[in-house]
Backbone and ligand atoms as CSV (ligand in chain L), in Angstrom:
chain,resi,resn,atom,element,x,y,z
A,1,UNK,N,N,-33.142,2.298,-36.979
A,1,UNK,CA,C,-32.187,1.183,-37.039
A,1,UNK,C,C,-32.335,0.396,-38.336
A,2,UNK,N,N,-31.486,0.224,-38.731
A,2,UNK,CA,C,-31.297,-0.580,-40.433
A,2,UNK,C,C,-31.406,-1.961,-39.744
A,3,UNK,N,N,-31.715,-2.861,-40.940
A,3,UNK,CA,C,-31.862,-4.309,-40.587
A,3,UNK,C,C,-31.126,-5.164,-41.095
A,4,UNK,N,N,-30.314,-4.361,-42.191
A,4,UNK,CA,C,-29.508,-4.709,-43.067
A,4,UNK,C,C,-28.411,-5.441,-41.972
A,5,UNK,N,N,-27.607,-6.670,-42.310
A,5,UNK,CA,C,-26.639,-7.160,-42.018
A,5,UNK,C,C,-25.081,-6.891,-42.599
A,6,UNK,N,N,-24.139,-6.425,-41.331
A,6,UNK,CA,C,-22.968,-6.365,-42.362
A,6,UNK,C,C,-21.964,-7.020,-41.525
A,7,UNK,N,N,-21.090,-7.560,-41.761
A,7,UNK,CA,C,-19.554,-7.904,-41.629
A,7,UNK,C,C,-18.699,-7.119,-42.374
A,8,UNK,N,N,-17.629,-6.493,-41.207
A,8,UNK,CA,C,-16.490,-6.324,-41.384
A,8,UNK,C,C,-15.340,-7.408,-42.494
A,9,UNK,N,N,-14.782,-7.253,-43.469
A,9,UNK,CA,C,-13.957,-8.211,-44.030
A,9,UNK,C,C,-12.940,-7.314,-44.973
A,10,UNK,N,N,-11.938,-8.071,-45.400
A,10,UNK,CA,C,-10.830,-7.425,-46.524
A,10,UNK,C,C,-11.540,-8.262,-47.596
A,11,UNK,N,N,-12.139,-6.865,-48.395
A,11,UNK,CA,C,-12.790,-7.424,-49.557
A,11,UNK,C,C,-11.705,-7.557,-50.785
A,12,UNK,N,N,-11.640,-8.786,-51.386
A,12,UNK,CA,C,-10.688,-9.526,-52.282
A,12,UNK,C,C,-10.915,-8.665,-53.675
A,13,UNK,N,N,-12.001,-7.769,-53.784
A,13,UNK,CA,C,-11.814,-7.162,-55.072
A,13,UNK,C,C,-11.024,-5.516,-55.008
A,14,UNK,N,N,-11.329,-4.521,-53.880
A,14,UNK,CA,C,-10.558,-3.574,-53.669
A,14,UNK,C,C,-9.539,-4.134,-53.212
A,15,UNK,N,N,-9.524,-5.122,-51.849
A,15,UNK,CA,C,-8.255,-5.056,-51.508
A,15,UNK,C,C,-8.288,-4.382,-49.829
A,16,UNK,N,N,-9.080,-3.635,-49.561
A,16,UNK,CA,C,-9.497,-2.727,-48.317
A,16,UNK,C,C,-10.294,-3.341,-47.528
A,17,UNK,N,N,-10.158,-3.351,-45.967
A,17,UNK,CA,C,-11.435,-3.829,-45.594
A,17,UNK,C,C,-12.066,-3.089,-45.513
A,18,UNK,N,N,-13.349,-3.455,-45.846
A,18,UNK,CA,C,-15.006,-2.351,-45.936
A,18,UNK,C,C,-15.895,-3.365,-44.953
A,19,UNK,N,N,-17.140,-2.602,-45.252
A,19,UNK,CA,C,-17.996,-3.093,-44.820
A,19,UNK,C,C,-18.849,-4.137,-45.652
A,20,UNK,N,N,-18.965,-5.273,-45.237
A,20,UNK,CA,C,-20.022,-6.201,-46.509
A,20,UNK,C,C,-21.657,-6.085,-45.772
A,21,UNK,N,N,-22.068,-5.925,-46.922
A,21,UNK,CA,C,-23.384,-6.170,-47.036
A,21,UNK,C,C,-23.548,-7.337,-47.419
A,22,UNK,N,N,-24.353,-8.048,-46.519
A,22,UNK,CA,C,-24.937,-9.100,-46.705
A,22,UNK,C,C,-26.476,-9.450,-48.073
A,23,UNK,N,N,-26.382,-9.995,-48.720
A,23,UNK,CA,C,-26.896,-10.211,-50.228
A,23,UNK,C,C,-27.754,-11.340,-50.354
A,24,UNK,N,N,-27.113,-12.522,-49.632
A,24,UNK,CA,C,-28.343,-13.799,-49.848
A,24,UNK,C,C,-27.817,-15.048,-49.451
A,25,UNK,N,N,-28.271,-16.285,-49.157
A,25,UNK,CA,C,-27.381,-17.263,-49.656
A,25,UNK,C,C,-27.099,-17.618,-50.560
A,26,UNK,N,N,-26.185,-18.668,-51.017
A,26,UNK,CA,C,-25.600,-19.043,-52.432
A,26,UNK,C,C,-26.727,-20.634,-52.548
A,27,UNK,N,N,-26.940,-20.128,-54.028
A,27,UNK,CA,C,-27.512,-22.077,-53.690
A,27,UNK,C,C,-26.992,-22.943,-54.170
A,28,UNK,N,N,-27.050,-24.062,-53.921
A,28,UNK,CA,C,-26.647,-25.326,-53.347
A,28,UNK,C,C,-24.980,-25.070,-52.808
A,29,UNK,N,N,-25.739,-24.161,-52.155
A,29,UNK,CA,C,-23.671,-24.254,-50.868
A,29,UNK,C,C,-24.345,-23.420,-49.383
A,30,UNK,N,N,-25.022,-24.140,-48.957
A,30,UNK,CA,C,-25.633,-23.723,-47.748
A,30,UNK,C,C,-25.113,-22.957,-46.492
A,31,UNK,N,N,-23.583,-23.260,-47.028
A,31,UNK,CA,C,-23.023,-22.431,-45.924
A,31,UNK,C,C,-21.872,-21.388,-46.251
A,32,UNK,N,N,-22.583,-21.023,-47.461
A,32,UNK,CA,C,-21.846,-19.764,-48.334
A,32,UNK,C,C,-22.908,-18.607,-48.464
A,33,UNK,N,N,-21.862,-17.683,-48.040
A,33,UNK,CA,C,-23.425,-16.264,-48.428
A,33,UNK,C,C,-22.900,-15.322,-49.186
A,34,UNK,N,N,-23.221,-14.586,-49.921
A,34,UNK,CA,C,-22.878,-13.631,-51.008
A,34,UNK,C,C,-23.187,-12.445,-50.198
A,35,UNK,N,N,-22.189,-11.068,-49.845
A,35,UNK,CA,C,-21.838,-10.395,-49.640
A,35,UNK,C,C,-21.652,-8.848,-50.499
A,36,UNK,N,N,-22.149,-7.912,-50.780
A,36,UNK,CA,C,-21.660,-6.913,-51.330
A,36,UNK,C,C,-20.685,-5.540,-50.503
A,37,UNK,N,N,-19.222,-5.491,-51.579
A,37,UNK,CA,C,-18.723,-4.478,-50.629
A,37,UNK,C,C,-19.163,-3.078,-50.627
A,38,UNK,N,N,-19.258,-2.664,-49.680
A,38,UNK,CA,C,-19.970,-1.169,-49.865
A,38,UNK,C,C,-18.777,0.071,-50.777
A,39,UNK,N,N,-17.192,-0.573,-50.791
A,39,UNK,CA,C,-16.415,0.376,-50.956
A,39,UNK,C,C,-16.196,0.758,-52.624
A,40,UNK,N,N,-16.323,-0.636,-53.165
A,40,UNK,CA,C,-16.659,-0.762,-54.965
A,40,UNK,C,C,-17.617,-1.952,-55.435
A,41,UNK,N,N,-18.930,-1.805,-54.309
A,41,UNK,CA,C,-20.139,-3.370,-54.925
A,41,UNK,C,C,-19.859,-4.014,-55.320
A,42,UNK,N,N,-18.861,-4.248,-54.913
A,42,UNK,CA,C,-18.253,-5.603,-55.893
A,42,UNK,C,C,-19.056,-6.894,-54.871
A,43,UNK,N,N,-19.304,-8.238,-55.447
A,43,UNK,CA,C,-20.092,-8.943,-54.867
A,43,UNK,C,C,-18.983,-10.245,-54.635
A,44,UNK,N,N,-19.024,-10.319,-53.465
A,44,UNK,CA,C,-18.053,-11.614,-52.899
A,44,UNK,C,C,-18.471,-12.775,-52.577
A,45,UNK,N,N,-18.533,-13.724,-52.258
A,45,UNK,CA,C,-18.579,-15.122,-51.514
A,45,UNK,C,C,-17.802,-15.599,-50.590
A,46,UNK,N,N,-18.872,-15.193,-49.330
A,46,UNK,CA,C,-17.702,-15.902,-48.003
A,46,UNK,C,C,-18.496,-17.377,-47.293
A,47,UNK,N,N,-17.278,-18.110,-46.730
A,47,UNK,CA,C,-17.888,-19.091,-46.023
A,47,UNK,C,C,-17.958,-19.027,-44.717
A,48,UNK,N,N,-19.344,-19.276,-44.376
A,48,UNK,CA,C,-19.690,-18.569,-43.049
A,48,UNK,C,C,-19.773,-19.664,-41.950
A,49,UNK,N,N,-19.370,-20.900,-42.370
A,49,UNK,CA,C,-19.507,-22.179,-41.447
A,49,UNK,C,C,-18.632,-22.440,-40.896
A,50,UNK,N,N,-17.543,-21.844,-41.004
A,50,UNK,CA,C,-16.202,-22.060,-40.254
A,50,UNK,C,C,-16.409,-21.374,-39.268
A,51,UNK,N,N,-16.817,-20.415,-39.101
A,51,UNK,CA,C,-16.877,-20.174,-37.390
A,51,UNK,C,C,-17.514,-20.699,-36.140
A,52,UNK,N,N,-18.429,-21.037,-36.676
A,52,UNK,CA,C,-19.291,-22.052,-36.062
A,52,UNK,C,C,-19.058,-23.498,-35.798
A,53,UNK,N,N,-18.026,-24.044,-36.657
A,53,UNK,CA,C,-17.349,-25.338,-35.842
A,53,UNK,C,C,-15.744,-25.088,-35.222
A,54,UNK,N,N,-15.637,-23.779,-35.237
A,54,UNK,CA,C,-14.462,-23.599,-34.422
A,54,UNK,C,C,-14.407,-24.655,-33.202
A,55,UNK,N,N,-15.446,-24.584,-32.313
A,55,UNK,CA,C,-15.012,-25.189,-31.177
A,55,UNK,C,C,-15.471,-26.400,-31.666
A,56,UNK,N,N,-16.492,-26.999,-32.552
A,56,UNK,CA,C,-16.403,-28.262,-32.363
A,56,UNK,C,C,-15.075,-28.936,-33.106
A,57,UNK,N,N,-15.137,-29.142,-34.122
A,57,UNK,CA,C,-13.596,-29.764,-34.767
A,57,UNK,C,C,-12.691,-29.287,-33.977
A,58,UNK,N,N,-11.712,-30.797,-33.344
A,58,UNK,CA,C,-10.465,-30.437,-32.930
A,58,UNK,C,C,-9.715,-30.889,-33.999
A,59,UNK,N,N,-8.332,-29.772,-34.673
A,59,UNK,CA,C,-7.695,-30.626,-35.363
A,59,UNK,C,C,-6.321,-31.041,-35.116
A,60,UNK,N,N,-6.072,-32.375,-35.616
A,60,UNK,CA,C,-4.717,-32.696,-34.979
A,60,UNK,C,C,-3.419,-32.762,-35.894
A,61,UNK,N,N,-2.560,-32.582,-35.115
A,61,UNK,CA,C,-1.247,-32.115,-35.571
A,61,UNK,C,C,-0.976,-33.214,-37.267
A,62,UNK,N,N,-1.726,-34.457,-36.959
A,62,UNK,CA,C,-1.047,-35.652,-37.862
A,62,UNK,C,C,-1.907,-35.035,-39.464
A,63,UNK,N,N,-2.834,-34.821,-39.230
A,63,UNK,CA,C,-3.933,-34.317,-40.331
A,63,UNK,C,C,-3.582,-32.791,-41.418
A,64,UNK,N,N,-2.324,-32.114,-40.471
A,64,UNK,CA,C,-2.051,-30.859,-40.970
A,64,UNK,C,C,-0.746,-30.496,-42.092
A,65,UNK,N,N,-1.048,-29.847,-43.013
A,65,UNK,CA,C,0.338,-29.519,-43.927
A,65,UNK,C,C,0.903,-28.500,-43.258
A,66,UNK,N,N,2.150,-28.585,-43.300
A,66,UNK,CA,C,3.041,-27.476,-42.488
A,66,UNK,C,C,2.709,-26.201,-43.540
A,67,UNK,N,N,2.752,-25.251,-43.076
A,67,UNK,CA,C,2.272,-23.764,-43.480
A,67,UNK,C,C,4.135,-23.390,-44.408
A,68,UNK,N,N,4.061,-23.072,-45.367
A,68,UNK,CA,C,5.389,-22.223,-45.617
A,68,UNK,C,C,4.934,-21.279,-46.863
A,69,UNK,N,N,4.872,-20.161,-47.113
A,69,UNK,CA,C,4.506,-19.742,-48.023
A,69,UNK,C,C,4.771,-19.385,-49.567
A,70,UNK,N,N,5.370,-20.579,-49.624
A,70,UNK,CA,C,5.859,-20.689,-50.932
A,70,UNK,C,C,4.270,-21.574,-51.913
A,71,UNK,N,N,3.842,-22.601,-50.730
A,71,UNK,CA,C,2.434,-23.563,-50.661
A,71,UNK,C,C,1.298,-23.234,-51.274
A,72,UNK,N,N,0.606,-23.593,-52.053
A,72,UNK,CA,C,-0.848,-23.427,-52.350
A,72,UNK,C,C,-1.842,-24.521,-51.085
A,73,UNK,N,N,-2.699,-23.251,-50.739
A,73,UNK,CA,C,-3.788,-24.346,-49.796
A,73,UNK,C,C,-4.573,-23.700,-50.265
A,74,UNK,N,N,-5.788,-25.154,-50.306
A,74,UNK,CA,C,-7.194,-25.431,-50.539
A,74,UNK,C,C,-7.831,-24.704,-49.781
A,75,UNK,N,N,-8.883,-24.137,-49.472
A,75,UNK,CA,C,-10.252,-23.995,-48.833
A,75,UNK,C,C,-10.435,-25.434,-47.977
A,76,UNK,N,N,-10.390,-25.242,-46.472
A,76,UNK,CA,C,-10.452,-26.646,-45.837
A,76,UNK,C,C,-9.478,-26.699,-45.462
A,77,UNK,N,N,-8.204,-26.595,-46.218
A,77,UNK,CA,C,-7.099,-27.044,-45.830
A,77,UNK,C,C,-6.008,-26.817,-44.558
A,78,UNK,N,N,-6.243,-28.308,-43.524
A,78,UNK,CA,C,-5.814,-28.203,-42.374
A,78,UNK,C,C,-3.919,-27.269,-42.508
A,79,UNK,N,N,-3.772,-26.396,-41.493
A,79,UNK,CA,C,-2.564,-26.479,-41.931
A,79,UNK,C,C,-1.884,-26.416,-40.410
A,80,UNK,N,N,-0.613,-26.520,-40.487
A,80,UNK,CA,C,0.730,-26.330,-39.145
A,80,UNK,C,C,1.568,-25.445,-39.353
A,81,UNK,N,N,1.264,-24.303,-38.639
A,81,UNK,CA,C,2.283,-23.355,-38.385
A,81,UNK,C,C,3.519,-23.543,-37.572
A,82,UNK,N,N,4.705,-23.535,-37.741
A,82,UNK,CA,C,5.453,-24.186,-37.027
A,82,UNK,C,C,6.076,-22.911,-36.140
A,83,UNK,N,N,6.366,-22.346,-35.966
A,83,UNK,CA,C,6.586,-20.734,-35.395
A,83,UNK,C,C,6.052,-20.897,-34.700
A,84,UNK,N,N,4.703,-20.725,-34.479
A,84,UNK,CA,C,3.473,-20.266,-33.744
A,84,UNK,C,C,2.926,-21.579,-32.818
A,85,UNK,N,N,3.649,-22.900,-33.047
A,85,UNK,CA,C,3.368,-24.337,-32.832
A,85,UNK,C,C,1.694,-24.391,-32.889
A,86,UNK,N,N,1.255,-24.028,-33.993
A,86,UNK,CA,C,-0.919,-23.956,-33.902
A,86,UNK,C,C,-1.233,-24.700,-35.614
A,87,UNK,N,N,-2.145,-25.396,-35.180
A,87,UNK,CA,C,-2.841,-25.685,-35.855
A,87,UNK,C,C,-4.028,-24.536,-35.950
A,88,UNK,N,N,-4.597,-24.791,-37.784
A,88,UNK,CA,C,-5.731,-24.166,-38.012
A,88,UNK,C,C,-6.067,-24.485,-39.161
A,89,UNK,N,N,-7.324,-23.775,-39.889
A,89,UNK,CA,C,-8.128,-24.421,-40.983
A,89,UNK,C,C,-8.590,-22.939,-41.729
A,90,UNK,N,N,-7.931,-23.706,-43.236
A,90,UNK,CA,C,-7.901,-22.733,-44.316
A,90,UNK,C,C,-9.177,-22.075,-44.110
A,91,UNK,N,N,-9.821,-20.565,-44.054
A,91,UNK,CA,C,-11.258,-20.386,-43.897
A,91,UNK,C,C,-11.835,-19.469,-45.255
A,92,UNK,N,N,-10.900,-18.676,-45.762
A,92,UNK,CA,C,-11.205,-18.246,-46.860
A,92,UNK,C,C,-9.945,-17.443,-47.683
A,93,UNK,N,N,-9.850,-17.108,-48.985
A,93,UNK,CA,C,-8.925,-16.981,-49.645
A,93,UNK,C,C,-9.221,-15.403,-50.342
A,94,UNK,N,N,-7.735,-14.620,-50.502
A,94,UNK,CA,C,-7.760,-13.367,-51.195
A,94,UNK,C,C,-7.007,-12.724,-51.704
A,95,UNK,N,N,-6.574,-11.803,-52.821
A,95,UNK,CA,C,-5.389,-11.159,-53.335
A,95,UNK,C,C,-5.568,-9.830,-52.555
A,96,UNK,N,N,-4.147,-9.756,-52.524
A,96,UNK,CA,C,-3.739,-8.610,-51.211
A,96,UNK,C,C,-3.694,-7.338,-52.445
A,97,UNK,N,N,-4.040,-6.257,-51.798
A,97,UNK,CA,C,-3.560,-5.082,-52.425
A,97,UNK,C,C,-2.457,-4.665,-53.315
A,98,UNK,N,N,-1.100,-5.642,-52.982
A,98,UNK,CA,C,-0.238,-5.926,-53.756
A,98,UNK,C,C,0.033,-7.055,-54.751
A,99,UNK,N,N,-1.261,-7.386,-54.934
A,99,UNK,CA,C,-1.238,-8.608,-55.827
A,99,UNK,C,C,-0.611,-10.043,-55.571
A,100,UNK,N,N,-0.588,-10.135,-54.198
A,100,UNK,CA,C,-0.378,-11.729,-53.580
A,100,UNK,C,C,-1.043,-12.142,-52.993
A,101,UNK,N,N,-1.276,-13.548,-53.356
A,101,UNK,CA,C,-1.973,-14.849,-52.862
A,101,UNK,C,C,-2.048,-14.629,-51.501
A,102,UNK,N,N,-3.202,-14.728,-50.691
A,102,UNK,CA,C,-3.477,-14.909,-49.067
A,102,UNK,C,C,-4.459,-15.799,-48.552
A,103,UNK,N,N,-4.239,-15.948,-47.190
A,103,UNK,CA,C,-5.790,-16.776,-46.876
A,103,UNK,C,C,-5.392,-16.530,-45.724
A,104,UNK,N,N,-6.971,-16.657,-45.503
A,104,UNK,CA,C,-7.107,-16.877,-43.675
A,104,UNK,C,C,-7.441,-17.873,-43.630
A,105,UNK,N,N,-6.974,-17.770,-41.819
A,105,UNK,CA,C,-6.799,-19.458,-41.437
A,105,UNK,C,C,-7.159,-18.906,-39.680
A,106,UNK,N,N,-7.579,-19.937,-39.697
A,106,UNK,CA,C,-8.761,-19.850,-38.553
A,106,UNK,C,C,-7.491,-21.060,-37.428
A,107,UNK,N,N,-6.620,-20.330,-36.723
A,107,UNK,CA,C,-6.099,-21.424,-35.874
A,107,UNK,C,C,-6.709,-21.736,-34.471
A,108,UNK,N,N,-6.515,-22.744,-33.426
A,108,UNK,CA,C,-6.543,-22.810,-32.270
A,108,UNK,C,C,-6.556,-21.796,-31.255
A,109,UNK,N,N,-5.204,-21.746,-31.427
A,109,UNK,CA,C,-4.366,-20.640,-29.922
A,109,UNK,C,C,-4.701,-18.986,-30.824
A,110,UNK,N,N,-4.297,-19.337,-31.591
A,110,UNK,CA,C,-4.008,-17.330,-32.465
A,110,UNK,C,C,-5.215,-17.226,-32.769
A,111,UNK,N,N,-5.936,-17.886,-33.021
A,111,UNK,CA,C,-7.272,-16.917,-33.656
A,111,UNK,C,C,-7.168,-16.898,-35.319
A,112,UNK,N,N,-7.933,-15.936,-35.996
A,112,UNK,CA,C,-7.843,-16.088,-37.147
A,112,UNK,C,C,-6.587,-14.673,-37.646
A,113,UNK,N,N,-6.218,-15.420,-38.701
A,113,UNK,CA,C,-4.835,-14.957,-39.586
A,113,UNK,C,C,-4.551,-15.132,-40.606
A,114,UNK,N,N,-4.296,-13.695,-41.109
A,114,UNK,CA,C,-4.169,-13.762,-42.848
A,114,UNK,C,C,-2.860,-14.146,-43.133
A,115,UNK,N,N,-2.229,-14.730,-43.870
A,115,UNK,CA,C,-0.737,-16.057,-44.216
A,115,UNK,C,C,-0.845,-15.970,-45.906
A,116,UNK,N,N,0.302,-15.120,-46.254
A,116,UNK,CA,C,0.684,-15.551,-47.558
A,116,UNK,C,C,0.958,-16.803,-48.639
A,117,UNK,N,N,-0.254,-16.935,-49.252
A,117,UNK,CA,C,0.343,-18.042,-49.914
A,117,UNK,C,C,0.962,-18.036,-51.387
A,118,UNK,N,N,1.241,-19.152,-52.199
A,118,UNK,CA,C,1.578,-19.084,-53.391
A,118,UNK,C,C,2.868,-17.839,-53.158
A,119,UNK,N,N,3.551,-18.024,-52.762
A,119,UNK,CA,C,4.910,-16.733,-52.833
A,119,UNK,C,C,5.517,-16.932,-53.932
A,120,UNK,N,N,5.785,-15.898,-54.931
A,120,UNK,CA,C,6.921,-16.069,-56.092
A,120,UNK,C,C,8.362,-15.342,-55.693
A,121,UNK,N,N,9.235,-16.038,-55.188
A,121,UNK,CA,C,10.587,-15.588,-54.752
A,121,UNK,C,C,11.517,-15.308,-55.823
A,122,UNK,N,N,10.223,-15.158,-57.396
A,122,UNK,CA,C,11.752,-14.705,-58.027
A,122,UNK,C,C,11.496,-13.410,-58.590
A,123,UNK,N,N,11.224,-12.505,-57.746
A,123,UNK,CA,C,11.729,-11.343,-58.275
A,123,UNK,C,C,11.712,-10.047,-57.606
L,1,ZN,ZN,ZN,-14.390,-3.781,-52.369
């Protein structure tokens, strides 16, 4: 049995989800860990503290930017899906295989979900 740690993730440098190898923590960001993908080593940074206050933070509707994907969101950034009527919280950010802006977002009711951001509608 290996001892090695991995998470499943869509690694932001292929583009694929692989497998991450877990690498170390980051320092002074205690709740960031550095990750290597097994598919091109490329070395990532995920934040691993958002899952862990899932259940504690409730967030409320007044605190949230409505989601549209035209939007740039922060890391943190509460948002409102209006479709889906859910709140959730920006959890980490990535370029898609096709070269667009994404993030996951860690909602309430849905769970976590990757949501296009930064959309360029002109072309
Ligand atoms: Zn990769």
């Amino acid at each position: 049995m290996s001892k090695t740690k991995y998470v499943t993730h869509v690694c932001s440098s292929c583009g694929r989800e692989a497998k991450m190898e877990t690498i170390g923590a980051v320092v002074g960001a205690e709740n960031k860990v550095w990750f290597r993908c097994t598919r091109c080593h490329h070395s990532i940074m995920l934040d691993t503290a958002v899952k862990k206050e899932d259940n504690v933070i409730k967030i409320t509707r007044e605190q949230c930017t409505d989601y549209s994907p035209e939007k740039i969101f922060p890391i943190g950034t509460a948002i409102y899906h209006q479709d889906w009527d859910d709140v959730g919280k920006v959890t980490s950010k990535e370029k898609t295989s096709s070269g667009r802006n994404a993030i996951w977002v860690a909602f309430e009711k849905s769970g976590t979900k990757k949501l296009i951001e930064n959309l360029q509608l002109a072309d």
